[in-house]
C-alpha positions in Angstrom: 17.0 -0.6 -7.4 16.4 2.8 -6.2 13.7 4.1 -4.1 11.8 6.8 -4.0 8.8 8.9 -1.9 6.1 11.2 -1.9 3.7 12.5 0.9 0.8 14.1 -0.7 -2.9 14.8 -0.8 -5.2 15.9 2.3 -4.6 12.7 4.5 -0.8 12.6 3.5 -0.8 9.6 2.4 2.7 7.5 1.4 3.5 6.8 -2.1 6.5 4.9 -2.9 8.1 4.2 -6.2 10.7 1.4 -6.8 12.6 1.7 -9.6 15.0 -0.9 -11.9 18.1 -0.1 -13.7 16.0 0.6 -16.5 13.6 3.2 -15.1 10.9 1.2 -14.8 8.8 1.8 -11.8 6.7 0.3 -9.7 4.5 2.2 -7.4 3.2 1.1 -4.3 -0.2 3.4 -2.8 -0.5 5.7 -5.7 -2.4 8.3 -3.8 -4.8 10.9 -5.3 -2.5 13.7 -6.5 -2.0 12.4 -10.1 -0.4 15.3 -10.8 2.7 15.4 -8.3 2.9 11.9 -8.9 3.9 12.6 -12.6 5.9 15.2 -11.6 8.1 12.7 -9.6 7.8 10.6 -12.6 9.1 12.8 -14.8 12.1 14.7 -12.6 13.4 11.5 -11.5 13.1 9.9 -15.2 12.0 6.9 -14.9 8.2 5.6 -16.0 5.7 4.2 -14.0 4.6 0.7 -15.5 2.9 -0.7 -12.5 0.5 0.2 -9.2 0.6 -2.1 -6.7 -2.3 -1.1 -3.8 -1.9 -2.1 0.1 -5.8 -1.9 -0.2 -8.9 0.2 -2.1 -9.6 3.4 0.3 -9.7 6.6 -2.0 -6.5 8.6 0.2 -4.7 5.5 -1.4 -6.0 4.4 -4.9 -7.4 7.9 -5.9 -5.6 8.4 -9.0 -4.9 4.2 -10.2 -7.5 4.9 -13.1 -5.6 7.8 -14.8 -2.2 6.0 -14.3 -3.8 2.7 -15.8 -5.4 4.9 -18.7 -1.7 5.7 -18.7 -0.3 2.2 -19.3 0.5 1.3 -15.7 -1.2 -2.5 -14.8 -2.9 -2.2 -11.6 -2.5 -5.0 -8.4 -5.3 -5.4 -5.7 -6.1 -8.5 -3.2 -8.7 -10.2 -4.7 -10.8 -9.0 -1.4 -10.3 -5.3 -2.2 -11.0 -5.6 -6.1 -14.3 -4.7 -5.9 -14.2 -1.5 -3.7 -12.5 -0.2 -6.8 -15.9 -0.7 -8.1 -18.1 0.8 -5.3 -18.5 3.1 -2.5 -16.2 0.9 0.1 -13.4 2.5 -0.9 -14.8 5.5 1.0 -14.0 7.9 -1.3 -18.3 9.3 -0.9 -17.9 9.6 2.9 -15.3 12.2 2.5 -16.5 13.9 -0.3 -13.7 12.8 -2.9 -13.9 12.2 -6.6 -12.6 8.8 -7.6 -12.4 6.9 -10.9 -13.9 3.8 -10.6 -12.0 0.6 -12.0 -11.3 -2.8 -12.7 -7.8 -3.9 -11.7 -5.1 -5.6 -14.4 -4.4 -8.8 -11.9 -5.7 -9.4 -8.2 -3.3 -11.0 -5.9 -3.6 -13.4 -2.9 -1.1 -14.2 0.8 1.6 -15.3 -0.4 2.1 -15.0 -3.7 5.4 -13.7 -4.7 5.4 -11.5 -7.9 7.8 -10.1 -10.3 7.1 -6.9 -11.5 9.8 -5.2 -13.5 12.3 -7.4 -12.9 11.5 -6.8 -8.5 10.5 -9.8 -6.7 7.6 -8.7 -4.4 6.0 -11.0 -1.7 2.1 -10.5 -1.2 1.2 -10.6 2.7 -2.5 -10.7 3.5 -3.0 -8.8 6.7 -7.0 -8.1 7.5 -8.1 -5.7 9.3 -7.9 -2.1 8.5 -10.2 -3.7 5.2 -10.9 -7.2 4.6 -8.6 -7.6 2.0 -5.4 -5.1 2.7 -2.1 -6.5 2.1 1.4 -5.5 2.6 4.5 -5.8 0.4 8.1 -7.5 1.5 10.7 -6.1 -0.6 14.0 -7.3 0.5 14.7 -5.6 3.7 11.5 -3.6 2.9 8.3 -3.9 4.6 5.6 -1.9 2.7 2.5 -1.7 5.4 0.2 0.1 4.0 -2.7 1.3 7.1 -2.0 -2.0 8.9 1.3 -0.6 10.8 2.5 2.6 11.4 5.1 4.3 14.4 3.7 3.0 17.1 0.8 2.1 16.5 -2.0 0.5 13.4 -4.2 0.9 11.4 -8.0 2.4 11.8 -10.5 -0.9 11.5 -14.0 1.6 12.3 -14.5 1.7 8.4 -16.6 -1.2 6.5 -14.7 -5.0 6.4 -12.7 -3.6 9.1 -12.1 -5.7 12.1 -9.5 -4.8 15.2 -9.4 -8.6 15.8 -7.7 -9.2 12.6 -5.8 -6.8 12.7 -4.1 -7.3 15.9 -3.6 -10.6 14.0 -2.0 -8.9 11.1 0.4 -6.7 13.2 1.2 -10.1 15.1 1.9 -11.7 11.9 4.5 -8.9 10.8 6.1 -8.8 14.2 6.8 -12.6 13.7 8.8 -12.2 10.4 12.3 -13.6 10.7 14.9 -10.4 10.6 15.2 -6.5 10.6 12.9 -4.9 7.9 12.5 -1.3 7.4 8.9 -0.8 7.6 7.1 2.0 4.9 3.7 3.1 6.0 1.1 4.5 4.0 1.1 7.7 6.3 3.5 9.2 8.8 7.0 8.2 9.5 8.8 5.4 8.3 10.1 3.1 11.2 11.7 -0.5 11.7 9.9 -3.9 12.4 12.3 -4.2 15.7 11.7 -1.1 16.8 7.8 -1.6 16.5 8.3 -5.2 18.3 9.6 -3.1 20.9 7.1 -0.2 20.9 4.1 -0.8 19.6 1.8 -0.8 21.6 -0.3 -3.8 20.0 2.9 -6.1 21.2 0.9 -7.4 23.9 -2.6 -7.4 23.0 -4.2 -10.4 23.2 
């Protein structure tokens, strides 16, 4: 499996794309710029048959419409479904267009899925939204807003709450081994490294 990454759009958000030995892909935070991420799609040769979202705001599920018009199934928490659908995913407080829809399959904690032959473990962690979720791919840790360098997620948008998220960010510190952690903005770090430094370590 290889991996690869764009940083695009205003807020720079993280889009990750994993891809099998046959060029299938699976994309995790698809972003709004539909049109570099089809550029990656088509320089590194593979197609995208899958969108897996960390959670509904616009920055990261901007452009899941025109790549499910394209054939890609879409994955949401069963929480964040419906902000696909409305104006929680934020997209009319900062003046963006999005493309409302309804996603292929919604998915729960837990749940391990395999998409394109890549097993993919679902992790519920609230509090950024209600329903955001993070992604364990091997000795990947997809985070989404819930964990970034040294620090989390926002939780002063609607469904958010700090209190679950410090729960969240306690619940990922707590996973057994090293994991390198993908955000959906800024720099990619490590899971020890963020047990160390993060400053939520000792919040209570």
């Amino acid at each position: 499996m290889k991996l690869y990454h764009l940083r695009s759009g205003p807020l720079r958000v993280n889009t990750y794309f994993l891809v099998n030995e046959l060029n299938q892909a699976v994309v995790i935070d698809s972003g709004e710029n539909y049109k570099k991420v089809k550029q990656v799609e088509s320089e590194c040769g593979f197609k995208i048959e899958a969108v897996l979202l960390t959670h509904a705001h616009f920055d990261h599920a901007g452009n899941a419409k025109k790549l499910q018009d394209d054939g890609a199934k879409i994955y949401i928490s069963e929480l964040d479904a419906p902000k696909l659908l409305n104006e929680q995913n934020l997209s009319s407080d900062f003046g963006r267009e999005f493309d409302y829809l309804t996603a292929d399959y919604t998915i729960v904690d837990g749940q391990t899925l395999n998409v394109c032959g890549i097993d993919i473990k679902v992790i519920a962690t609230p509090g950024h939204t209600d329903g955001s979720v993070c992604f364990l791919v091997g000795n990947m840790l997809f985070t989404g807003d819930t964990l970034f360098l040294e620090s989390v997620g926002r939780t002063d948008f609607i469904t958010g709450d700090r209190n679950e998220l410090v729960k969240s960010v306690k619940k990922l510190f707590a996973l057994d081994g090293e994991y390198t952690v993908y955000p959906g903005h800024e720099d990619f770090t490590t899971l020890s490294h963020e047990r160390k430094y993060n400053a939520f370590v000792d919040y209570d």
